[in-house]
C-alpha positions in Angstrom: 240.6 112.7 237.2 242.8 115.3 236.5 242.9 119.2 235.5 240.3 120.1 233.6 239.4 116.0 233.0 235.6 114.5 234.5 234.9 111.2 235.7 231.4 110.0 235.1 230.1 106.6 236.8 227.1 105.1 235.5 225.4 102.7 237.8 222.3 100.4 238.3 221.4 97.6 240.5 222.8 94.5 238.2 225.0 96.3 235.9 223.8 94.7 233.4 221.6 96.7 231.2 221.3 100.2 231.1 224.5 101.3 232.8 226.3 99.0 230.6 224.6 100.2 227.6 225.7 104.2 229.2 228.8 103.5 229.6 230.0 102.0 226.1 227.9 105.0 224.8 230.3 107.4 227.1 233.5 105.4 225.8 232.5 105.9 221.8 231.5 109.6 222.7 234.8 110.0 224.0 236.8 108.6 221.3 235.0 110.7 218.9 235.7 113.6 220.6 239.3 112.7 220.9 239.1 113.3 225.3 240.8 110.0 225.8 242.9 112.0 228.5 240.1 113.9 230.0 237.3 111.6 230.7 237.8 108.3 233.0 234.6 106.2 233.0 233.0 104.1 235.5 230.3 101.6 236.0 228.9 99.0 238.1 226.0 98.0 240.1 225.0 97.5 244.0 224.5 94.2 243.6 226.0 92.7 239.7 223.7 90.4 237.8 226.1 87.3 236.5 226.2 88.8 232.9 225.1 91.7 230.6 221.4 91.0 229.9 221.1 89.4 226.1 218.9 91.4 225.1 221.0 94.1 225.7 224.0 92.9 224.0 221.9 92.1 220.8 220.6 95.6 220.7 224.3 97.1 221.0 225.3 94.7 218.3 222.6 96.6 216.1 225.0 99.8 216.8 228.2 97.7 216.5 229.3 97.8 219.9 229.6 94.7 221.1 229.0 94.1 224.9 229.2 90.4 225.0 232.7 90.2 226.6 231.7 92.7 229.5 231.2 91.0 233.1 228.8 93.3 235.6 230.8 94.3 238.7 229.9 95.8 241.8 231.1 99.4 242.4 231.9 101.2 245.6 230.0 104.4 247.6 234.0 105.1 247.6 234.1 104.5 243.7 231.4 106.6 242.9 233.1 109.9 245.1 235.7 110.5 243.2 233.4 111.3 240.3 232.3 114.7 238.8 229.0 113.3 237.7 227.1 109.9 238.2 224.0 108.9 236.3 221.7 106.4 238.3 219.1 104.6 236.2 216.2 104.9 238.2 217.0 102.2 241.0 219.3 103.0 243.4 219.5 103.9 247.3 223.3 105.9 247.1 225.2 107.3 249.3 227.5 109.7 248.2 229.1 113.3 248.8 226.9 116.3 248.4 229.7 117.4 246.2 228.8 115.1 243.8 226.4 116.0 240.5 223.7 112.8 240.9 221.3 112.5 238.0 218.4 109.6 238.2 217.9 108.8 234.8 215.1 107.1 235.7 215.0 104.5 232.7 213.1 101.1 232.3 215.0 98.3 232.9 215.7 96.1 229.7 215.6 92.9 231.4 212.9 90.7 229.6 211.4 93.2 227.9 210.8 92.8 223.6 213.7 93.7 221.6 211.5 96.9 220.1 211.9 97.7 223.8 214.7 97.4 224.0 216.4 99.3 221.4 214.0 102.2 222.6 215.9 102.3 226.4 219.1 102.5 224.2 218.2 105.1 222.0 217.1 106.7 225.1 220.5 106.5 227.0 222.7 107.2 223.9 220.7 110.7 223.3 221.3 111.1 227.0 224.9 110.7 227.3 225.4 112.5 224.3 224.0 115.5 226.1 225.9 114.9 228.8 229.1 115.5 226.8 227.7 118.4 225.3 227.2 120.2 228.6 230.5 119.1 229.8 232.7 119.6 226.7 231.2 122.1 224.1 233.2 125.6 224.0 236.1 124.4 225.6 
C-alpha cells in the first residue's frame, strides 16, 4: 500500500469461514470510515475449501452482508509480505517476514457447528477487526 495506507490479509486454512467473515468485516469498516484509498484487503487460505461454508454465509446474511458470491482462494507467503498486518485464525503454519505484525486470532472454526455458534465466531471477529481499525486509524 501506499503512504500512510495498511494492507491487512486475513487468512485460514479453507478460506472459507472466519477469514472470510474478517475480511467483509474489514471492507464495511473501511467504507464507513471513508479509507477506501488507505486500506487494501487481503484474504485467502493455505489450502481453499470449494466454497464459503453455509453456515457462514447465513450468519452474514443476518448482518446484510452477503457472502454467497465469494469463492475461497489460495494466497501466497509472497501475498501475505507485502502486508502491514495479518490476522491468522488460529490454524496456520506461516512463513513470513519478521517485519510483518502476525496476530493468531485463534478462533473456532465455523464449519458444522450450530448456527448459535456461529453467529457467536462472527460477533467475535467483527469486534476484532473493529479494534484493529481503531488502533490503526484513530487520531490520524
Amino acid at each position: 500500500m501506499s503512504q500512510n495506507g495498511v494492507t491487512f490479509g486475513f487468512v485460514c486454512v479453507q478460506n472459507a469461514g472466519r477469514s472470510q467473515m474478517s475480511a467483509a468485516f474489514a471492507e464495511r469498516e473501511r467504507e464507513r470510515r471513508g479509507l477506501e484509498d488507505r486500506v487494501e484487503i487481503l484474504t485467502g487460505g493455505t489450502m481453499p475449501a470449494d466454497e464459503v461454508h453455509p453456515e457462514v454465509v447465513e450468519a452474514m446474511r443476518e448482518l446484510d452482508i452477503d457472502l454467497s458470491d465469494r469463492a475461497p482462494r489460495e494466497v501466497s507467503d509472497e501475498q501475505l509480505n507485502a502486508c502491514d498486518v495479518v490476522a491468522t485464525m488460529g490454524c496456520s503454519a506461516l512463513e513470513l517476514d519478521a517485519d510483518i505484525e502476525v496476530r493468531d486470532w485463534d478462533l473456532d472454526d465455523p464449519h458444522g457447528q450450530e448456527i448459535e455458534r456461529v453467529r457467536d465466531i462472527r460477533d467475535e471477529i467483527e469486534r476484532r477487526v473493529v479494534s484493529l481499525f481503531d488502533e490503526r486509524f484513530t487520531d490520524q
